[in-house]
C-alpha positions in Angstrom: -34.2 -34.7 -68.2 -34.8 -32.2 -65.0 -34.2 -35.6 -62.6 -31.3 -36.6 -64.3 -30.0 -32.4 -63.8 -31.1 -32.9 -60.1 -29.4 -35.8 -59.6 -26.1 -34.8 -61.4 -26.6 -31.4 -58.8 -27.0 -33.7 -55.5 -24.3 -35.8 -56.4 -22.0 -32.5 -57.1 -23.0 -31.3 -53.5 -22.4 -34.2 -51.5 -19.0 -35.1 -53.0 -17.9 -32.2 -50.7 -19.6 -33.9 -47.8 -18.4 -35.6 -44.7 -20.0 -38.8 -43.6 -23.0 -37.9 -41.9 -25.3 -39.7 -38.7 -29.0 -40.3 -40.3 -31.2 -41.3 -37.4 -34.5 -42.8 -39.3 -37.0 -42.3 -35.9 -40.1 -44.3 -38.4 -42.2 -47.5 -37.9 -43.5 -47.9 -41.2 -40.6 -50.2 -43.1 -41.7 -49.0 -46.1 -40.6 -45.7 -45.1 -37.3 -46.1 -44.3 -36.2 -48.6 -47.0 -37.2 -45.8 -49.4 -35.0 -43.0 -47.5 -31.8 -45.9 -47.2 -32.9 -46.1 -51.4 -32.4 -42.3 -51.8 -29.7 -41.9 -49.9 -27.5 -44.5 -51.9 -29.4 -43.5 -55.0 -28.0 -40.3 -54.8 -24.1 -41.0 -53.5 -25.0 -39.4 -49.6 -22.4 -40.7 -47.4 -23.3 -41.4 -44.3 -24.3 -43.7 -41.0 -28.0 -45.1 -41.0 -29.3 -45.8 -37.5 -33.0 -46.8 -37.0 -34.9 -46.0 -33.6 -38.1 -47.5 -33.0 -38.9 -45.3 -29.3 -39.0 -41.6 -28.4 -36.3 -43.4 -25.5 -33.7 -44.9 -28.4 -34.0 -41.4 -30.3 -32.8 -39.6 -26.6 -30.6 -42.3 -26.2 -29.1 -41.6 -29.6 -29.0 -37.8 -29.6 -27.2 -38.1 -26.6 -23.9 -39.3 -28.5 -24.7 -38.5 -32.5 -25.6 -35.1 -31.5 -25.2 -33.2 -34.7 -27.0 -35.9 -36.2 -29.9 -35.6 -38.7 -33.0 -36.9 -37.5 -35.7 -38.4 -40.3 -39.0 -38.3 -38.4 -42.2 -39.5 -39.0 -44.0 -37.5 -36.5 -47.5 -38.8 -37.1 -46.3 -42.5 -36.4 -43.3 -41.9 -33.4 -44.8 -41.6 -29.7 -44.3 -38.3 -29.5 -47.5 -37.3 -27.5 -47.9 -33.9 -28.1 -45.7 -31.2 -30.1 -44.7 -29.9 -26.9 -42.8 -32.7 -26.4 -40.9 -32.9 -29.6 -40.3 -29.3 -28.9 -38.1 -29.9 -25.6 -36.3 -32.5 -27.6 -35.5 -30.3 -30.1 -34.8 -27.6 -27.9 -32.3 -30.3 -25.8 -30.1 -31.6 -29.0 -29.8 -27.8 -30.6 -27.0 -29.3 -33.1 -29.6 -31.8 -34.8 -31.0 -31.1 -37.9 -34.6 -32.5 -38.1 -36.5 -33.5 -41.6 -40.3 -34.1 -40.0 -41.4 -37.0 -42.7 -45.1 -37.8 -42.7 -48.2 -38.1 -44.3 -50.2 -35.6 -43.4 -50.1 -32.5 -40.5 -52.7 -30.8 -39.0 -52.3 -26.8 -39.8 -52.0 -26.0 -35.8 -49.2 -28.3 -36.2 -47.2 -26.6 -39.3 -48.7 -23.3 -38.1 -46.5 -23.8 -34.9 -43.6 -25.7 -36.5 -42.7 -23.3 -39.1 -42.4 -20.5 -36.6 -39.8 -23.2 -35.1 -37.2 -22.9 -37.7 -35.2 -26.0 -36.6 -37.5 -27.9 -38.5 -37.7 -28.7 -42.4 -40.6 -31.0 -43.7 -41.8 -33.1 -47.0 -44.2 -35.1 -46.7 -44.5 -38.9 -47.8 -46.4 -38.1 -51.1 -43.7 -35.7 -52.1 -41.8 -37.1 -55.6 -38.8 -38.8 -55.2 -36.4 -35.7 -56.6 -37.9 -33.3 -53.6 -37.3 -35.9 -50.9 -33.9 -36.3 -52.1 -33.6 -32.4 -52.3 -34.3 -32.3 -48.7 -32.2 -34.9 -47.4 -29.2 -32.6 -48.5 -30.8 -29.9 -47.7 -30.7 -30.7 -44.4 -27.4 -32.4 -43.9 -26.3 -29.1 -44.9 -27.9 -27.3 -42.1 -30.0 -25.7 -43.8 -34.3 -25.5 -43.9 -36.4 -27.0 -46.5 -40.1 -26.6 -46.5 -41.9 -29.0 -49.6 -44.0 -27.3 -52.1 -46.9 -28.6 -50.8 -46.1 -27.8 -47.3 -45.5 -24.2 -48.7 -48.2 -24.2 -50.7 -50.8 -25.1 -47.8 -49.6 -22.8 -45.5 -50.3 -20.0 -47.6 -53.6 -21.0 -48.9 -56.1 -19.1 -47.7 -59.0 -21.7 -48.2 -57.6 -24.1 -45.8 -59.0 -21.6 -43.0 -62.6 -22.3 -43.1 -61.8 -25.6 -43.8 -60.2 -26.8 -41.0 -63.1 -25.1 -39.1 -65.6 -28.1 -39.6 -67.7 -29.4 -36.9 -67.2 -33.4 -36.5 -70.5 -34.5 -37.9 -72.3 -37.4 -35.7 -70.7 -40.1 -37.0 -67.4 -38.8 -36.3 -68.4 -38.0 -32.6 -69.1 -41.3 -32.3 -65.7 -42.7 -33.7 -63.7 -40.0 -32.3 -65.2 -41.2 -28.9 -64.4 -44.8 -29.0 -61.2 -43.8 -30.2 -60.7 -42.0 -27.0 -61.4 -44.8 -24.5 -59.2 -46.9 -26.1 -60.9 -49.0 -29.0 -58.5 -49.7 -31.9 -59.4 -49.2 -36.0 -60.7 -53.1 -36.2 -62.9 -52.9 -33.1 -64.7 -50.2 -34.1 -65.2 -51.5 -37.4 -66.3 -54.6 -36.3 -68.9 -53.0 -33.9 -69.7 -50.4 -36.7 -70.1 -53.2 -39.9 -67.5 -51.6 -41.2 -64.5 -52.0 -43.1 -60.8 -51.0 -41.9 -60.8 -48.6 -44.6 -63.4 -46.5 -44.2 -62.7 -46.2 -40.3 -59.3 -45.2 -41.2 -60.7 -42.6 -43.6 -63.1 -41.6 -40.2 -60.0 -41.3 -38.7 -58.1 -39.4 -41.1 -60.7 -37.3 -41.5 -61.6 -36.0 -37.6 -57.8 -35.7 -37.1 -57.4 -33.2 -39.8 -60.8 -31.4 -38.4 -59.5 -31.0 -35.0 -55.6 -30.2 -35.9 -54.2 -33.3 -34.2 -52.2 -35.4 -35.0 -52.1 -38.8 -32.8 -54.4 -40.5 -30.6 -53.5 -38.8 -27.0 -54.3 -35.4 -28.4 -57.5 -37.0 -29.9 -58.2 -38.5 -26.5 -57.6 -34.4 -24.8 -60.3 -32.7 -27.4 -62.4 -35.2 -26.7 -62.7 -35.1 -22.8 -62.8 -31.6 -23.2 -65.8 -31.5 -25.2 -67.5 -33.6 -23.1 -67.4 -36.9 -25.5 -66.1 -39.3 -22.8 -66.4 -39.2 -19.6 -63.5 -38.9 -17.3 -63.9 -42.5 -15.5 -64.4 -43.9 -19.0 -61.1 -42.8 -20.2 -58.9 -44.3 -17.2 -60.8 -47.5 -17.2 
């Protein structure tokens, strides 16, 4: 009963919507088949363009720009938040929904000072994803419960605070020279999964959230070697 009130609530709102510009910036299909879904699912009008590059998202901006932008930060080549920052800070009339799976607290920490940014994550149910795709094409913020709900927790402090343990050094460093998830496992015995989970794992320990900023912690703690992370 509550999604069919939501629903009949979304479709209220956008009937009093102009066609909008949704610029899905995601490499996992998956992903953006489901936002299309929800978009038609709940009568948003509106343009769908995909970019696969930081370069075609610029290069879109650049003449949609009051555009929202559906990004998967986690999976775009954005190398560092800095970088998504300037972006940001470059298309001011964009209204950005960050759409991933999971981000490191240093990450939301810093984001949710920036208040051009709303978020839900991938696990979110289908009535708050649709919730903030309106949200957002009516310029407005929307931060996901769980989002909302980590931030505040106090317990995720100490938490995030763990050491890598030895195995996790180990991973995190042929991570950093360049070995992808089924090398390692191959040279481990193990399966993709639980390398993934490794993965997973050391990212959220050391608030990152892709491989170059992986690669930075790890030359600074002295896990690789300079020379062995240009060869």
């Amino acid at each position: 009963m509550g999604g069919v009130f939501i629903n009949i609530c979304l479709y209220l709102c956008t009937c009093f919507m102009e066609k909008e510009i949704y610029i899905l910036a995601d490499n996992q299909d998956i992903s953006k088949m489901g936002i299309r879904y929800l978009l038609n699912f709940n009568n948003i009008e509106g343009k769908v363009i995909e970019v696969k590059t930081k370069k075609e998202l610029i290069n879109m901006l650049a003449v949609n720009s009051e555009a929202v932008v559906v990004l998967d930060y986690t999976n775009f080549d954005f190398t560092h938040i800095e970088d998504l920052l300037v972006v940001a800070s470059r298309f001011s009339s964009v209204s950005w929904l960050l759409f991933s799976d999971e981000l490191s607290l240093s990450f939301l920490k810093r984001i949710y000072i920036e208040k051009t940014f709303s978020i839900v994550l991938k696990n979110s149910t289908c009535d708050e994803i649709s919730i903030a795709l309106v949200t957002v094409r009516q310029s407005e913020r929307y931060i996901c419960s769980t989002i909302a709900n980590y931030l505040n927790s106090q317990d995720n402090k100490d938490s995030e605070k763990q050491l890598l343990t030895s195995t996790e050094q180990e991973i995190l460093r042929q991570i950093a020279v360049g070995r992808s998830v089924k090398e390692i496992a191959e040279e481990r015995c193990s399966s993709l999964h639980t390398i993934n989970t490794h993965k997973k794992n050391i990212f959220r320990k050391l608030e990152v959230n892709n491989v170059f900023e992986a690669r930075k912690y790890a030359l600074r703690a002295g896990l690789v070697d300079v020379m062995d992370y240009y060869i």
